[in-house]
LUMVO-40533 format. One record per residue (C-alpha): residue number from 1; residue in three letters; z, y, x. Coordinates in pm, whole numbers, padded with zeros to 5 digits. Last residue first. Layout:
REM residues N
<rec><num>NUM</num><residuo>ALA</residuo><c3>Z</c3><c2>Y</c2><c1>X</c1></rec>
...
This chain:
REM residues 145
<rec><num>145</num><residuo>UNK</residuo><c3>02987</c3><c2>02027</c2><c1>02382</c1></rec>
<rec><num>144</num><residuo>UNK</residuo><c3>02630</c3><c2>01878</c2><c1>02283</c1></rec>
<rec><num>143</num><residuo>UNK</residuo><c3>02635</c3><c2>01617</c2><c1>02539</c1></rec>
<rec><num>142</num><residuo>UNK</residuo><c3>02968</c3><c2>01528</c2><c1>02459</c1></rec>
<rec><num>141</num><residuo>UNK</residuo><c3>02885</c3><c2>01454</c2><c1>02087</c1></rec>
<rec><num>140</num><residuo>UNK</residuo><c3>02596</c3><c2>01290</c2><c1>02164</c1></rec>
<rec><num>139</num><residuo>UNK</residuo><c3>02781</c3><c2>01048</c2><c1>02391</c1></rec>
<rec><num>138</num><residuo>UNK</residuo><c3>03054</c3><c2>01018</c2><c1>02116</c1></rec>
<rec><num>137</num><residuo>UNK</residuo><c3>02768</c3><c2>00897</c2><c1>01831</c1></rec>
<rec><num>136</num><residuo>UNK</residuo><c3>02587</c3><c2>00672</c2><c1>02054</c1></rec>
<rec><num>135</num><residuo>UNK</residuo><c3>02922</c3><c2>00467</c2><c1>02159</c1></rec>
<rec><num>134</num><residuo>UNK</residuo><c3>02958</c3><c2>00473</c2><c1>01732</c1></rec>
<rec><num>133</num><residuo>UNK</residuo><c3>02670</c3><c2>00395</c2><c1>01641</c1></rec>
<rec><num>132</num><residuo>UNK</residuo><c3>02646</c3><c2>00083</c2><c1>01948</c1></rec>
<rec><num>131</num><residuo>UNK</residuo><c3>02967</c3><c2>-00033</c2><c1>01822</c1></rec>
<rec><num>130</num><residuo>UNK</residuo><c3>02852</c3><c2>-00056</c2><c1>01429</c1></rec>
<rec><num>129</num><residuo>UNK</residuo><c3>02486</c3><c2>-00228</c2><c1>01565</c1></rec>
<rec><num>128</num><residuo>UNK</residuo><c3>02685</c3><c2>-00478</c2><c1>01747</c1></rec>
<rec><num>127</num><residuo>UNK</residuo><c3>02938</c3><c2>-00566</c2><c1>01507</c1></rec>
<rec><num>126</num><residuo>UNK</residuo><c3>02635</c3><c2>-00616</c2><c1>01224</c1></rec>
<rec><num>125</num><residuo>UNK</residuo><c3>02474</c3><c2>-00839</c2><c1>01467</c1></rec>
<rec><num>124</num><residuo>UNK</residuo><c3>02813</c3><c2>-01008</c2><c1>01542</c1></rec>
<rec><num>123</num><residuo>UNK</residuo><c3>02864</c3><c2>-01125</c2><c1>01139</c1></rec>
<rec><num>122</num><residuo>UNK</residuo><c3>03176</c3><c2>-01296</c2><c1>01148</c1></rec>
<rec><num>121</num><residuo>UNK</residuo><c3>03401</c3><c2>-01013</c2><c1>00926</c1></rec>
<rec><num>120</num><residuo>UNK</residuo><c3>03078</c3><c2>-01059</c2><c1>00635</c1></rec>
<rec><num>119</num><residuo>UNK</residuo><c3>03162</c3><c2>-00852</c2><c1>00341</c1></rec>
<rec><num>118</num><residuo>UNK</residuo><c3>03361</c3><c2>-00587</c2><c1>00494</c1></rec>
<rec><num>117</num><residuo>UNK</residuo><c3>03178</c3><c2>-00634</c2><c1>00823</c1></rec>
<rec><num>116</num><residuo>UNK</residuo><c3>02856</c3><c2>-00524</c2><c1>00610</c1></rec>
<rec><num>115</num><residuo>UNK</residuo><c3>03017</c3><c2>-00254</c2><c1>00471</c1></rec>
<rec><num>114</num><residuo>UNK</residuo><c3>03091</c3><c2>-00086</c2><c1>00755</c1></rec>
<rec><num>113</num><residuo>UNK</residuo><c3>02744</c3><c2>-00149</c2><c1>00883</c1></rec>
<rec><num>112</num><residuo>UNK</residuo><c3>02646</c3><c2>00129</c2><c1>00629</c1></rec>
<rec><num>111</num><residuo>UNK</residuo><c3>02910</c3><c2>00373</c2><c1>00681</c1></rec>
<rec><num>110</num><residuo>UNK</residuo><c3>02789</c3><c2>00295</c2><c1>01093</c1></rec>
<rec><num>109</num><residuo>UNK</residuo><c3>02444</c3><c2>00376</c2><c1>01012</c1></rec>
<rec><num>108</num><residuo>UNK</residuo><c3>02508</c3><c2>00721</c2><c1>00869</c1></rec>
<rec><num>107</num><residuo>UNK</residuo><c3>02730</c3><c2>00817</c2><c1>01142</c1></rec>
<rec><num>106</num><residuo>UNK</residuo><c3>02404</c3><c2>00694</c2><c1>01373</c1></rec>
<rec><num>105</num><residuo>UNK</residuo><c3>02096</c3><c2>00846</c2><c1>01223</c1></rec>
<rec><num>104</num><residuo>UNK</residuo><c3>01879</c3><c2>00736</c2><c1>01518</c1></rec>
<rec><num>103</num><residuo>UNK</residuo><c3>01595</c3><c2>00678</c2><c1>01275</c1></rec>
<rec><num>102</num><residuo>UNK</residuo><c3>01627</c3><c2>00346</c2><c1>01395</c1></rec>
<rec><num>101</num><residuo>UNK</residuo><c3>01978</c3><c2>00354</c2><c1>01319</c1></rec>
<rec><num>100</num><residuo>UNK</residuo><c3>01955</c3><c2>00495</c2><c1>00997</c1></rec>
<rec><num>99</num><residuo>UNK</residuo><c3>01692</c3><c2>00205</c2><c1>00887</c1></rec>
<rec><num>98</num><residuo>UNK</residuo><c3>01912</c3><c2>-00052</c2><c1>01043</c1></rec>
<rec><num>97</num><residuo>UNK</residuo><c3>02180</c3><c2>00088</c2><c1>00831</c1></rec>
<rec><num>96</num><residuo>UNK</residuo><c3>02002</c3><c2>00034</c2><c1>00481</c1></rec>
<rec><num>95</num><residuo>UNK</residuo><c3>01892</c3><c2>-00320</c2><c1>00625</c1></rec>
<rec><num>94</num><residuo>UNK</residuo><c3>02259</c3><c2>-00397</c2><c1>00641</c1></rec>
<rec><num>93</num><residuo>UNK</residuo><c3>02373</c3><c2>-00171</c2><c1>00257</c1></rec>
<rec><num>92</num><residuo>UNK</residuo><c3>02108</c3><c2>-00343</c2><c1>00091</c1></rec>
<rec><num>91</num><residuo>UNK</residuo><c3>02222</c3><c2>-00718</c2><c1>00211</c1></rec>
<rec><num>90</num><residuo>UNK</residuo><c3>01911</c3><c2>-00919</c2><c1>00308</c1></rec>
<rec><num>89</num><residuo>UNK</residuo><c3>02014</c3><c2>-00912</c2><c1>00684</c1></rec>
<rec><num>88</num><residuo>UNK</residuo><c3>02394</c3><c2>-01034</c2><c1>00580</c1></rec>
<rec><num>87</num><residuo>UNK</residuo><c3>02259</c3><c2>-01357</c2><c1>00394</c1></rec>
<rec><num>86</num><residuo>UNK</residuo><c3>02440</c3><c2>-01419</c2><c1>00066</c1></rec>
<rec><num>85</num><residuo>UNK</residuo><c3>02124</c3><c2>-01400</c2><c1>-00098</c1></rec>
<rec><num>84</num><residuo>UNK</residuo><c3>02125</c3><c2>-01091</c2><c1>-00079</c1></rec>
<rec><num>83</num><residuo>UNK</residuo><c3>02096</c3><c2>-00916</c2><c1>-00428</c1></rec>
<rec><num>82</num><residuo>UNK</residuo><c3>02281</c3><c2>-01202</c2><c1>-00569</c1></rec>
<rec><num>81</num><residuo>UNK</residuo><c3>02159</c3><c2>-01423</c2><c1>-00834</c1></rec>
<rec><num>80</num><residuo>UNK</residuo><c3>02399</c3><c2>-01704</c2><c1>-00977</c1></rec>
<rec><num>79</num><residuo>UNK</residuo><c3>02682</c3><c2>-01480</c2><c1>-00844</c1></rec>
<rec><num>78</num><residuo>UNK</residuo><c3>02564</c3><c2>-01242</c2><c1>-01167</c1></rec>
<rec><num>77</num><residuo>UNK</residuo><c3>02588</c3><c2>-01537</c2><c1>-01366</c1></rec>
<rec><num>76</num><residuo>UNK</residuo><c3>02983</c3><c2>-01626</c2><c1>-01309</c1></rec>
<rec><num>75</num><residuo>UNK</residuo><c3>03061</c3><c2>-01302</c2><c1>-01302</c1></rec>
<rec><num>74</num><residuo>UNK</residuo><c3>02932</c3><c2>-01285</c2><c1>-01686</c1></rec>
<rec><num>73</num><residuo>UNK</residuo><c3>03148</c3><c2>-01602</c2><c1>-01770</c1></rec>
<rec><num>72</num><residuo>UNK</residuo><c3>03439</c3><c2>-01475</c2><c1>-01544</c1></rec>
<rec><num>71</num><residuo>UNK</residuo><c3>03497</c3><c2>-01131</c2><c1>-01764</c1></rec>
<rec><num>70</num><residuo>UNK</residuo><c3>03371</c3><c2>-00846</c2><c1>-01597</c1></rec>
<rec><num>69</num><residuo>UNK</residuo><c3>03584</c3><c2>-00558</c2><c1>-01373</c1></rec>
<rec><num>68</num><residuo>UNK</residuo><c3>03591</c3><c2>-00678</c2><c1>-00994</c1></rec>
<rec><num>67</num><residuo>UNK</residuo><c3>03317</c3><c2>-00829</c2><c1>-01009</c1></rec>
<rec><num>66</num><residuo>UNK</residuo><c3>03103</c3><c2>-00644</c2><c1>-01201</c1></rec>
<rec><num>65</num><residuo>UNK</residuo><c3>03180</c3><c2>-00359</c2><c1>-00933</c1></rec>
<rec><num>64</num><residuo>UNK</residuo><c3>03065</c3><c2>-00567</c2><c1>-00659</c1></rec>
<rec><num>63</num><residuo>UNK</residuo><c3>02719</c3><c2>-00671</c2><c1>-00856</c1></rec>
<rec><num>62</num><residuo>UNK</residuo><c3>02646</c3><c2>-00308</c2><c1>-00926</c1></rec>
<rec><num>61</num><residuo>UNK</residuo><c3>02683</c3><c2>-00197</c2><c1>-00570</c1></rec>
<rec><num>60</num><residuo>UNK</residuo><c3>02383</c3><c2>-00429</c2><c1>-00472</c1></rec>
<rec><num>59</num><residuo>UNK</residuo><c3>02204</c3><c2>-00333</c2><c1>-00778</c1></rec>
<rec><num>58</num><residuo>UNK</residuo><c3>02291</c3><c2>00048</c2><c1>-00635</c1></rec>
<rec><num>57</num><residuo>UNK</residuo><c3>02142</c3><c2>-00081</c2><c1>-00328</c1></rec>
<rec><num>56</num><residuo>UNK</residuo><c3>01803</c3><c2>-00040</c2><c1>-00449</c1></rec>
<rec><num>55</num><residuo>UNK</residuo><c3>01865</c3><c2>00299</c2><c1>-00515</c1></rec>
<rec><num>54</num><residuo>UNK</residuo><c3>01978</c3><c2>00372</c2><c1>-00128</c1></rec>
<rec><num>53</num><residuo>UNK</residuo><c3>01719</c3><c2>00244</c2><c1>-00027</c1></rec>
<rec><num>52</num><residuo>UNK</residuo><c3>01426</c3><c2>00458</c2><c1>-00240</c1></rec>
<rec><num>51</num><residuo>UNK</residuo><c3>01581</c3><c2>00762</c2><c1>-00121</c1></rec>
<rec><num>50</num><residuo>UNK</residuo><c3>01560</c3><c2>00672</c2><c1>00249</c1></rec>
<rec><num>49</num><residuo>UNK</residuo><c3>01213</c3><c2>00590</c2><c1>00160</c1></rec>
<rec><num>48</num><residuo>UNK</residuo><c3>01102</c3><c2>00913</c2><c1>00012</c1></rec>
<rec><num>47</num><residuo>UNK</residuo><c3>01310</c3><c2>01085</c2><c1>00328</c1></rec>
<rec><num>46</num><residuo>UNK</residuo><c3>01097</c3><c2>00899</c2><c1>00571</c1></rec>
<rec><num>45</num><residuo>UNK</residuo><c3>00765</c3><c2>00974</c2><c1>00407</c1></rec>
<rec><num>44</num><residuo>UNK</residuo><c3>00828</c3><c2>01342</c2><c1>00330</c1></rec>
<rec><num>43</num><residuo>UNK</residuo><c3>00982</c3><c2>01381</c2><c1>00705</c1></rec>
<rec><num>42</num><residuo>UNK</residuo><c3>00587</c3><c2>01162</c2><c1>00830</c1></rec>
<rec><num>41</num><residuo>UNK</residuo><c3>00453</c3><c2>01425</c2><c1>00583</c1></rec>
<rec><num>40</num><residuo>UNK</residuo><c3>00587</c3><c2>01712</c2><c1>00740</c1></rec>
<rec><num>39</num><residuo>UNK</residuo><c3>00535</c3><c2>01563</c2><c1>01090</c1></rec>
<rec><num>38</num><residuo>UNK</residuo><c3>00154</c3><c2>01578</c2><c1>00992</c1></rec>
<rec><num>37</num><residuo>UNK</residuo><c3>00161</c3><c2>01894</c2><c1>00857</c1></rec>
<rec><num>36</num><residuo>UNK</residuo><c3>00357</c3><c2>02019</c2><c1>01196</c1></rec>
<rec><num>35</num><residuo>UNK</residuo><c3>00054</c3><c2>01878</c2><c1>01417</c1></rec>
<rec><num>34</num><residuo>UNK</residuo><c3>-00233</c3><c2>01989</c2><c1>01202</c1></rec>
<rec><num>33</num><residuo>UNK</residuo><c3>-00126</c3><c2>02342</c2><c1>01234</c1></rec>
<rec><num>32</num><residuo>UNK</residuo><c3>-00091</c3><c2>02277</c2><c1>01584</c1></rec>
<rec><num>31</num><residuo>UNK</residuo><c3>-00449</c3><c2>02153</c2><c1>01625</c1></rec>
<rec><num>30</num><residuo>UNK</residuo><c3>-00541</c3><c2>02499</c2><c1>01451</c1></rec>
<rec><num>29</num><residuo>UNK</residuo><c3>-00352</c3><c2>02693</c2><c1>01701</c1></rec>
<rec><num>28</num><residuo>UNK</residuo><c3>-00483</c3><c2>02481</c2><c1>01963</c1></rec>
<rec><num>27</num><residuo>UNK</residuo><c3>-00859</c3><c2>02561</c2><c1>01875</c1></rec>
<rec><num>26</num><residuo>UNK</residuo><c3>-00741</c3><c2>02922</c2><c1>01848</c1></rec>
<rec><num>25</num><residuo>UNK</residuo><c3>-00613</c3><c2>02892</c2><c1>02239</c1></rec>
<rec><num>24</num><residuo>UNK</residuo><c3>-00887</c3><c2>02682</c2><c1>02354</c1></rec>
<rec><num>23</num><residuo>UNK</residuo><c3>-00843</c3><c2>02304</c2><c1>02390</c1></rec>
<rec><num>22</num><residuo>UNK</residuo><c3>-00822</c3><c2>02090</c2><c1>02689</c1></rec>
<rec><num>21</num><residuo>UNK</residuo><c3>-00507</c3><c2>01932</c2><c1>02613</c1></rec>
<rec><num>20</num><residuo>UNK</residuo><c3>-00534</c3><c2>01950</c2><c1>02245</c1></rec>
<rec><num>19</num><residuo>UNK</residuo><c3>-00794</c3><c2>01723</c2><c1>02188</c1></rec>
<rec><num>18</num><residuo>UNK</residuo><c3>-00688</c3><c2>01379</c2><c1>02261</c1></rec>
<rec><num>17</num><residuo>UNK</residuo><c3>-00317</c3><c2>01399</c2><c1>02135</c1></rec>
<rec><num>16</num><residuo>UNK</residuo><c3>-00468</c3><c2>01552</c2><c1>01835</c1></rec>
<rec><num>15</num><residuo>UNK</residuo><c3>-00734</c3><c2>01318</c2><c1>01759</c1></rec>
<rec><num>14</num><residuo>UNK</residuo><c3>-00469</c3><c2>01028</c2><c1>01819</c1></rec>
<rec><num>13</num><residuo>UNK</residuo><c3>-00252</c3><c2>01273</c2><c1>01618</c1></rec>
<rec><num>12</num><residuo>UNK</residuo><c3>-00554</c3><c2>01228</c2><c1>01287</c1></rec>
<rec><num>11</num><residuo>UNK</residuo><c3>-00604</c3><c2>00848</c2><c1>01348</c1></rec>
<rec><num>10</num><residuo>UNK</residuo><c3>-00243</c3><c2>00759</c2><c1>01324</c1></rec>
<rec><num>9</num><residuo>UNK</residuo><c3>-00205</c3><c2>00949</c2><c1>00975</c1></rec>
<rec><num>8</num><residuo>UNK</residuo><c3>-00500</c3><c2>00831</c2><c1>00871</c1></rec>
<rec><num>7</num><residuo>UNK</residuo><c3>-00336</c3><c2>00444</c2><c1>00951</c1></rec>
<rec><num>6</num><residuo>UNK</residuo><c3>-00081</c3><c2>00558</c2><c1>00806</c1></rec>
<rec><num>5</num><residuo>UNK</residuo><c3>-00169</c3><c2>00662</c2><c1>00490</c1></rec>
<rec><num>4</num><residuo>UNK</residuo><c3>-00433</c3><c2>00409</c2><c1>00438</c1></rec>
<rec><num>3</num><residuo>UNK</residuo><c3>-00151</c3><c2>00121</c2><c1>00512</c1></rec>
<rec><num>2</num><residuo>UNK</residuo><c3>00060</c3><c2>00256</c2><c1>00291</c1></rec>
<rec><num>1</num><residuo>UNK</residuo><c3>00000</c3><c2>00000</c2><c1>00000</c1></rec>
């Protein structure tokens, strides 16, 4: 479904990368122009997606709350289909974090690998990621002091 976009998207800053170099100065302005429209876009993208996340793991949420609140017979069919299969890389709130952290969004990550440890204590993957936020975090925090 987004393959068009991006790949148009890829073909336009290859042209850009290629051309601006040896440009002239209104040739650059224009290539600039191009430049920023494209980052908008890749932002739009991004934040669109982000948004989209952290709706789907409302269902996730959902399921919690029933279970702490609805009568056994309706818990008992909402743990008939979990939104994760009970695998901690399916979970919403895990492949919400990777997303943060590859977007190098690390306070954001860690709330999210928070709640995988909650769920799943044994889970290293989800330890690593949650230690590397937060070693991340404090060295950008002492490189901006």
């Amino acid at each position: 479904m987004f393959d068009h976009l991006f790949r148009t998207m890829n073909e336009a800053l290859d042209h850009i990368l290629e051309a601006y170099p040896n440009a002239l100065a209104n040739e650059k302005q224009k290539l600039l122009h191009q430049w920023l429209t494209l980052r908008e876009i890749s932002n739009e993208c991004i934040e669109g997606w982000l948004t989209f996340e952290e709706k789907m793991s409302l269902s996730f949420q959902l399921q919690h709350d029933a279970e702490d609140c609805v009568e056994s017979t309706v818990l008992d069919s909402v743990k008939k289909y979990p939104s994760h299969d009970g695998l901690p890389e399916q979970s919403a709130h895990y492949q919400k974090g990777e997303g943060y952290f590859k977007l190098l969004m690390f306070q954001e990550a860690s709330e999210q690998f928070k709640f995988v440890i909650a769920e799943f204590p044994n889970y290293a993957p989800a330890r690593i990621y949650l230690s590397l936020c937060i070693k991340l975090s404090q060295q950008i925090n002492h490189l901006q002091e």
